[in-house]
C-alpha positions in Angstrom: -136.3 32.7 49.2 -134.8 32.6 45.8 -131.9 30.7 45.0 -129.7 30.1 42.1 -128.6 26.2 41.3 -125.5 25.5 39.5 -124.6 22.7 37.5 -122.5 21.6 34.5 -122.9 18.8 31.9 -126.6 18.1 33.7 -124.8 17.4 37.5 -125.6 19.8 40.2 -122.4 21.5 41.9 -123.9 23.7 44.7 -126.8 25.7 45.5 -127.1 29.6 46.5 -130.0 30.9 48.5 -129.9 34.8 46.9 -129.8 36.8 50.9 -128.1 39.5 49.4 -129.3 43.0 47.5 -126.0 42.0 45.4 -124.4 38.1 44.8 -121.4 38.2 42.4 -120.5 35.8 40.2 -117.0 35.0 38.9 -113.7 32.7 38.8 -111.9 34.9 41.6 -111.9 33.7 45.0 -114.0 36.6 46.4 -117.2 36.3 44.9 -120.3 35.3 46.4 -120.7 32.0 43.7 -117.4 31.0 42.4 -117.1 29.6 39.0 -113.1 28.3 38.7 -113.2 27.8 35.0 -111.1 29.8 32.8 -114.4 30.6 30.4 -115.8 32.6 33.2 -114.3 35.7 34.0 -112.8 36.8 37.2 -115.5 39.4 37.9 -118.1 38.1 35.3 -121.6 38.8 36.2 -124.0 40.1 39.1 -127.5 39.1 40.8 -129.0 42.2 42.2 -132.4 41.4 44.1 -135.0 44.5 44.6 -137.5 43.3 46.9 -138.6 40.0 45.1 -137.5 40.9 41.6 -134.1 39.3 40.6 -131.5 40.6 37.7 -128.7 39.8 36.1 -126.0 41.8 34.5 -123.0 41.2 33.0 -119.8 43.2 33.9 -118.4 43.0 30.8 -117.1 39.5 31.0 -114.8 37.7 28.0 -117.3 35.6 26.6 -120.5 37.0 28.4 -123.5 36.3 30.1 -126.3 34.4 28.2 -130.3 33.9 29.6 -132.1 31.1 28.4 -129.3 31.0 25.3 -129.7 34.6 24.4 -126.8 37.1 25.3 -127.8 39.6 27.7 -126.5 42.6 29.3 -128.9 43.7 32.0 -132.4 41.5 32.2 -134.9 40.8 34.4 -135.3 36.5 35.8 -137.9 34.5 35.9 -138.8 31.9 38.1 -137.4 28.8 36.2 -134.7 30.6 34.1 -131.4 29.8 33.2 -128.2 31.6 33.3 -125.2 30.5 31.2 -121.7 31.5 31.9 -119.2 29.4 29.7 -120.3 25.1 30.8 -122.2 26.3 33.6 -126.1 26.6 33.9 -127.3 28.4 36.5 -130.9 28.3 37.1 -133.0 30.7 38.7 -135.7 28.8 41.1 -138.2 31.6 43.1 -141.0 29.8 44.2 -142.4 33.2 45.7 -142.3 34.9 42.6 -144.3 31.7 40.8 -146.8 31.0 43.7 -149.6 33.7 42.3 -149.7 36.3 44.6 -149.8 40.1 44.0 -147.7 42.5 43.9 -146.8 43.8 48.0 -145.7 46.9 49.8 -142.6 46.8 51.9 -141.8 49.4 54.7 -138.4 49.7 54.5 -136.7 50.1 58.1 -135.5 53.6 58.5 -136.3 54.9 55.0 -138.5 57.5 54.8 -140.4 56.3 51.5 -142.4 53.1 50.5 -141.2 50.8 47.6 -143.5 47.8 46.2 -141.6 44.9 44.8 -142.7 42.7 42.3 -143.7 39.4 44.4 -144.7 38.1 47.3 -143.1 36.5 50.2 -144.0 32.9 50.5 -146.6 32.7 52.9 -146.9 29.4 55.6 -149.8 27.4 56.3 -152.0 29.7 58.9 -153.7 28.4 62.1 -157.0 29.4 63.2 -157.8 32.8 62.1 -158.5 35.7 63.9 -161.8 37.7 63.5 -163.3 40.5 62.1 -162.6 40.1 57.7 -164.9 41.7 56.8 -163.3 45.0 58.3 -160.5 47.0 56.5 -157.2 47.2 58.0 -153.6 48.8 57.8 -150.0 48.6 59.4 -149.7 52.1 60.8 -145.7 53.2 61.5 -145.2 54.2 64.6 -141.2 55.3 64.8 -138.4 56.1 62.7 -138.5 58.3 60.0 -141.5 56.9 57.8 -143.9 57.5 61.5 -147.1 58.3 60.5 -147.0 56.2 57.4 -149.7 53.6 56.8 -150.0 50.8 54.6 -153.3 49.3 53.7 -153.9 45.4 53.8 -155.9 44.7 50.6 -153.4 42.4 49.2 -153.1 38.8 49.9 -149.6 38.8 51.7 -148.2 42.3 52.4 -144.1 42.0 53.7 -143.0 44.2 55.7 -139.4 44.8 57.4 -135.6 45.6 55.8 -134.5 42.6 53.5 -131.3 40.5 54.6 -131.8 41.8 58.6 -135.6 40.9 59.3 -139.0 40.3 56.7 -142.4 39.8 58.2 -145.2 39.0 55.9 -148.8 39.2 56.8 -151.2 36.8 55.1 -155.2 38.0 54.7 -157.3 34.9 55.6 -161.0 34.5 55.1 -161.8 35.5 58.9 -158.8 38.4 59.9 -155.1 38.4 59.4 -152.3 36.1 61.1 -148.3 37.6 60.7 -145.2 35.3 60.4 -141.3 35.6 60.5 -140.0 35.3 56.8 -136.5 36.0 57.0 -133.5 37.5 59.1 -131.7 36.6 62.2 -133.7 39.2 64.0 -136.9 37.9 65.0 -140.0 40.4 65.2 -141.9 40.9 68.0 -145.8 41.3 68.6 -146.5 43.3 71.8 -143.6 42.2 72.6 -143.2 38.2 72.4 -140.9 37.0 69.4 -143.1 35.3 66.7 -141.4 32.3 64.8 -142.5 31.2 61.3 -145.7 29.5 62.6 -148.7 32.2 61.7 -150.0 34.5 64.5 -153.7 35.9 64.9 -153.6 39.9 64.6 -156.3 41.7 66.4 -156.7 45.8 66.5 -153.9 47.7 68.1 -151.7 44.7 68.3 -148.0 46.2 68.2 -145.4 44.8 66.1 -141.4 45.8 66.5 -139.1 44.7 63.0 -135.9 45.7 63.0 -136.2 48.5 65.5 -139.3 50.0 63.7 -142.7 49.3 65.6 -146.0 49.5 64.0 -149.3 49.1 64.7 -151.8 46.8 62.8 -155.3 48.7 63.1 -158.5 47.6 62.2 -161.8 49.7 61.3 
């Protein structure tokens, strides 16, 4: 999960996991990182997060936002960058977005449309695989309004569930596929039986429930 680490003069002041599509920035009391320095401006600057693609933009702030010591409006973070508003540095640590996978689908829960961020979610260490990798194999949806949809498994780690409520990502091993919990306080299911972060072996027809959407993971 990505998370922004703030700090002045080289000393670290707190740490914010980024859970939101939207974490504000500013000196008033209300905003999800609060900077009380009279540089930073009440409403100063946003994080939005699409998927596992970060920005920042500036809401036209007093003495703005700067990236990596460059003033910037609306850009794009990397894993590793900085943000500077007035003393403070805030840097940007995804370990997701930096750990080589490619690019992922996410089913949205209760959208009727796929979107495919830019990263993947971090995948744990896997137990013994399940069989059958050398056959292809899908996430089928089986309710809500994208039913009938299916997504193809031919990426490394494909997430699937509704950011901030509850993300599944399943990992492709050399001998089948194995699911996890990623993030959210509601747990998935597989037919039924909550699945923690620890991998679990997929096989065909195995049914998977993520907030309130089930799906099917098929193998041919």
């Amino acid at each position: 999960m990505p998370k922004m680490i703030v700090s002045i003069d080289g000393v670290v002041i707190k740490e914010v996991q980024l859970t939101k599509d939207r974490t504000s920035l500013g000196r008033r009391p209300y905003n999800d990182i609060v900077i009380d320095n009279l540089a930073v401006s009440g409403e100063h600057a946003v994080l939005q997060m699409s998927g596992n693609e970060v920005f920042v933009e500036d809401l036209n702030s007093t003495n703005g936002t700067y990236l990596n010591g460059k003033a910037v409006k609306k850009q794009q973070l990397n894993n590793g960058d900085t943000v500077e508003i007035g003393k403070y540095k805030i840097k940007y640590v995804n370990e997701a977005a930096s750990a080589g996978f490619e690019k992922t689908m996410i089913i949205k829960a209760g959208s009727a449309g796929l979107v495919a961020p830019a990263g993947a979610a971090t995948a744990a260490a896997a137990p013994a695989p399940a069989d059958g990798a050398g056959t292809s194999a899908a996430i089928k949806v089986m309710s809500g309004a994208a039913a009938g949809r299916e997504v193809a498994l031919v990426k490394v780690v494909t997430t699937i569930g509704k950011p901030g409520v509850a993300v599944a990502a399943i990992t492709k091993r050399p001998h089948g596929f194995v699911v996890a919990h990623v993030e959210g306080d509601n747990k998935p299911t597989l037919n039924g039986a909550h699945i923690g972060v620890e991998p679990v072996p997929l096989k065909n027809g195995d049914v998977l429930e993520l907030a309130g959407t089930q799906m099917q993971f098929v193998q041919r």
